[in-house]
C-alpha positions in Angstrom: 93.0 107.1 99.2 94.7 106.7 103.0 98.4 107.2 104.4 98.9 103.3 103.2 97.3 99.7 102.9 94.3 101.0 105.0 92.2 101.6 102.2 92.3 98.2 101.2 89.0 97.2 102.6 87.5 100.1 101.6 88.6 99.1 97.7 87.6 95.3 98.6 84.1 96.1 99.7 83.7 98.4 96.3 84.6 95.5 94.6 82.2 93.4 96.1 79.2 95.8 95.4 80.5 96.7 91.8 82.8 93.9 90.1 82.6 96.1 87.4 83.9 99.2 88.3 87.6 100.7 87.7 89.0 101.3 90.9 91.9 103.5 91.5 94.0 103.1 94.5 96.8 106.0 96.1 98.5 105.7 99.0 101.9 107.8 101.3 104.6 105.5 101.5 106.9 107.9 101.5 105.2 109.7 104.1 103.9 106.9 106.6 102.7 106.9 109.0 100.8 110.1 109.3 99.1 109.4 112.9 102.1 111.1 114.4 102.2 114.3 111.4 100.7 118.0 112.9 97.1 118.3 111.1 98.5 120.9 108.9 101.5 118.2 107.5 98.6 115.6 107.4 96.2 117.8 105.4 99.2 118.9 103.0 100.0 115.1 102.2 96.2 114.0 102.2 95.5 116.5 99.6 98.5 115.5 97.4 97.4 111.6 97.6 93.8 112.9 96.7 95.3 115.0 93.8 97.1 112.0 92.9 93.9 109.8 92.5 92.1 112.5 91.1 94.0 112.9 87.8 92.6 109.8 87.1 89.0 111.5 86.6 87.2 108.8 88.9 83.3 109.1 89.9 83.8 109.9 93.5 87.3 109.6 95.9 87.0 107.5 99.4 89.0 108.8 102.0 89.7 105.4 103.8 91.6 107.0 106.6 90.5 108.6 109.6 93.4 110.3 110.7 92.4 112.0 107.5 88.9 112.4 107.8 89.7 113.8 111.3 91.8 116.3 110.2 91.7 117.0 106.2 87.9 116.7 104.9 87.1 120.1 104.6 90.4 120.8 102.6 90.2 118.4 100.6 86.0 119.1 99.9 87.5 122.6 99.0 89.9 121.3 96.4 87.8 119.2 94.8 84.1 119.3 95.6 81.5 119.7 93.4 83.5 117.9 90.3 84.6 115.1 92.6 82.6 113.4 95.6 84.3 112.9 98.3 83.3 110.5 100.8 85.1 110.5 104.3 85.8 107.9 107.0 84.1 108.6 110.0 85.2 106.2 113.4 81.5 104.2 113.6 80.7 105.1 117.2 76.7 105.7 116.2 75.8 102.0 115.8 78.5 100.9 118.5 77.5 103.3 121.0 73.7 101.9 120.1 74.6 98.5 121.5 74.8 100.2 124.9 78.3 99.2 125.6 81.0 99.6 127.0 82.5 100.4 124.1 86.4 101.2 123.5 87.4 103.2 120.1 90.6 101.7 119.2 92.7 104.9 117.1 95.8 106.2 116.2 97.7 109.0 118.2 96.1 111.7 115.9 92.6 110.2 115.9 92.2 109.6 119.7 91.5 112.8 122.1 90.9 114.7 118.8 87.9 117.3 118.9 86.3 115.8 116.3 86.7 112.4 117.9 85.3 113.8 121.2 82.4 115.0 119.1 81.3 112.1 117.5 81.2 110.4 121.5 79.5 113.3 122.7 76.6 113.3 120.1 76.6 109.2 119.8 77.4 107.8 123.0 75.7 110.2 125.8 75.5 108.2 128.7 77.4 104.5 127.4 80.9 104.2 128.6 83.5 105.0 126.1 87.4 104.2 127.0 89.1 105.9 123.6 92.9 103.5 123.7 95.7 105.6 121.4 97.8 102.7 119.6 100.3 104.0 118.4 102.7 102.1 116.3 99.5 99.3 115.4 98.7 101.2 111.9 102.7 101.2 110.5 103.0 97.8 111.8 100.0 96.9 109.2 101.0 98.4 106.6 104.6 97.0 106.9 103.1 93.8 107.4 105.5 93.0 110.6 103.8 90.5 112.3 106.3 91.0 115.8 105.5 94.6 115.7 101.3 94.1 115.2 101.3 91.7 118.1 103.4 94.0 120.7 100.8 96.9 119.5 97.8 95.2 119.8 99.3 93.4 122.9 99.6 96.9 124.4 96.0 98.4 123.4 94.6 95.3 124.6 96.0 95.7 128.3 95.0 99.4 128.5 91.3 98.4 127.2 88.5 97.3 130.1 88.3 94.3 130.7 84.2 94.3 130.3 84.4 96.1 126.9 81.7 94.4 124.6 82.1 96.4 122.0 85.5 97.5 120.4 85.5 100.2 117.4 88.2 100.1 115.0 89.1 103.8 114.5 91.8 102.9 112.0 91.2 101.3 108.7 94.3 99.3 108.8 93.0 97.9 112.1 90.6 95.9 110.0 93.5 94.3 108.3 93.7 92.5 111.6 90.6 92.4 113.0 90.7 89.0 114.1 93.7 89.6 115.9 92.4 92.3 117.8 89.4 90.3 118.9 91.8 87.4 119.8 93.5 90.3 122.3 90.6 91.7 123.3 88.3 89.1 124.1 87.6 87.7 127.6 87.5 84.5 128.9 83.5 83.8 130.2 82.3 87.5 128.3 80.1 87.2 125.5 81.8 87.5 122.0 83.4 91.0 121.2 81.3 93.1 119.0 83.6 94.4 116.7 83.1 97.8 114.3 84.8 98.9 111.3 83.6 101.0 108.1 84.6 99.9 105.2 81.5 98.0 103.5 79.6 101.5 105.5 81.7 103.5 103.1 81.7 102.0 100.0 78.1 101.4 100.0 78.2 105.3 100.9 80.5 106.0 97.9 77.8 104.5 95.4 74.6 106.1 96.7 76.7 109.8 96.4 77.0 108.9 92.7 73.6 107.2 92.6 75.0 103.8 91.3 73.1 100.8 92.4 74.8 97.7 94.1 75.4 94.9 91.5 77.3 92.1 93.1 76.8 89.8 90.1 77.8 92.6 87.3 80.5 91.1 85.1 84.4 92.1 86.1 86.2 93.5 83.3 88.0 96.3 85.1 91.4 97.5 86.2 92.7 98.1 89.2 95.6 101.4 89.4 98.0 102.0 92.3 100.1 104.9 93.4 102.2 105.3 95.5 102.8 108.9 96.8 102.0 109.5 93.1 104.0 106.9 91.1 102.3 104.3 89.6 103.1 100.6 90.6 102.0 97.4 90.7 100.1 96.1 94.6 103.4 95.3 97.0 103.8 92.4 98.9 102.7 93.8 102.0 99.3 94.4 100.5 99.5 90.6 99.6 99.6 89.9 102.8 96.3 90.0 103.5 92.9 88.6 102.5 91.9 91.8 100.8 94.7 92.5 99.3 94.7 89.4 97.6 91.1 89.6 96.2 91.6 92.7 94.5 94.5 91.2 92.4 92.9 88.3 91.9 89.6 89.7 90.4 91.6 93.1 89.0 94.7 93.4 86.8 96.6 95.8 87.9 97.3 98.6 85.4 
């Protein structure tokens, strides 16, 4: 689940590990984006999504959102843990910060500055150099698909990011929807290539070892693929076409 096309990757990597497993897929378009929402308004429309997915009686639930996992885990744990695993999103400053930088965490309004955000630094990242660049308006232009309105975003996270950044972290799933775009921005002339770190095949791997299912890439696909959307079933839109993920899940999963 996520506020929109974010979990995408998430559901792509899943499907790489386990070509045979039913994935179900639930998403806020009536309520994007949630990065500017108060935690308690993201919390009440994270746990509906959730609740949306969970009728569906899956195995375990991925939060593939970290505005989310920032502010609803433990709700949503209480809702619906033991019965149904849930595995969170969590920005990957450990192995970033592990490259000894400097590292910028690229993240929505809600995510950046956030204690739990500040946490994660403070545990992970004692003594690298960590620049944490808001960008707002980047994750909406993703899921919309509006290619003027992803450049002007990541044209403006890019000139408030250091210019010796060698390691960027993307702190929003959708972010990795355009993760080549971002290291386009980012990336400076005569620096060595931009390390860049998302978490989606880090969470689906994650998701199968909390159910203790093995990885089995060359497992036969005969599986469905459901979407919701704020709780109504429908097919994947065209703005999820839009990108390579997108793409691979329809191709390899009828949508049910």
């Amino acid at each position: 689940m996520d506020s929109g096309i974010g979990l995408l990757p998430a559901a792509a990597a899943v499907r790489r590990l386990r070509p045979d497993a039913d994935l179900v897929l639930s998403w806020d378009p009536d309520g994007m984006p949630w990065g500017p929402r108060t935690p308690e308004d993201i919390t009440e429309r994270a746990v509906a999504v959730a609740a949306a997915a969970a009728a569906h009686e899956p195995d375990v639930l991925i939060v593939a959102c970290n505005t989310a996992s920032v502010h609803s885990l433990p709700a949503m744990r209480a809702r619906f843990e033991p019965d149904l695993p849930i595995i969170g999103t969590v920005p990957a400053i450990k192995p970033a910060a592990a490259g000894g930088g400097p590292v910028a965490i690229w993240a929505t309004p809600a995510t950046t500055g956030s204690a739990y955000q500040r946490g994660l630094i403070e545990e992970f990242a004692a003594g690298v150099a960590v620049t944490e660049v808001a960008c707002p308006g980047l994750a909406d232009a993703v899921h919309h698909a509006d290619d003027a309105a992803i450049d002007a975003a990541i044209a403006s996270a890019a000139a408030r990011t250091p210019d010796d950044v060698t390691t960027l972290v993307l702190g929003c799933t959708n972010y990795e929807l355009v993760a080549e775009r971002i290291r386009a921005a980012v990336q400076r002339p005569g620096r060595p290539p931009l390390i860049l770190h998302g978490t989606a095949g880090a969470v689906a791997a994650q998701a199968l070892r909390r159910i203790g299912a093995d990885s089995v890439p060359a497992a036969v696909a005969d599986t469905t693929l459901t979407v919701l959307l704020s709780g109504r079933e429908a097919t994947l839109p065209d703005t999820a076409l839009s990108y390579e993920e997108g793409r691979f899940l329809k191709a390899v999963s009828p949508v049910r």
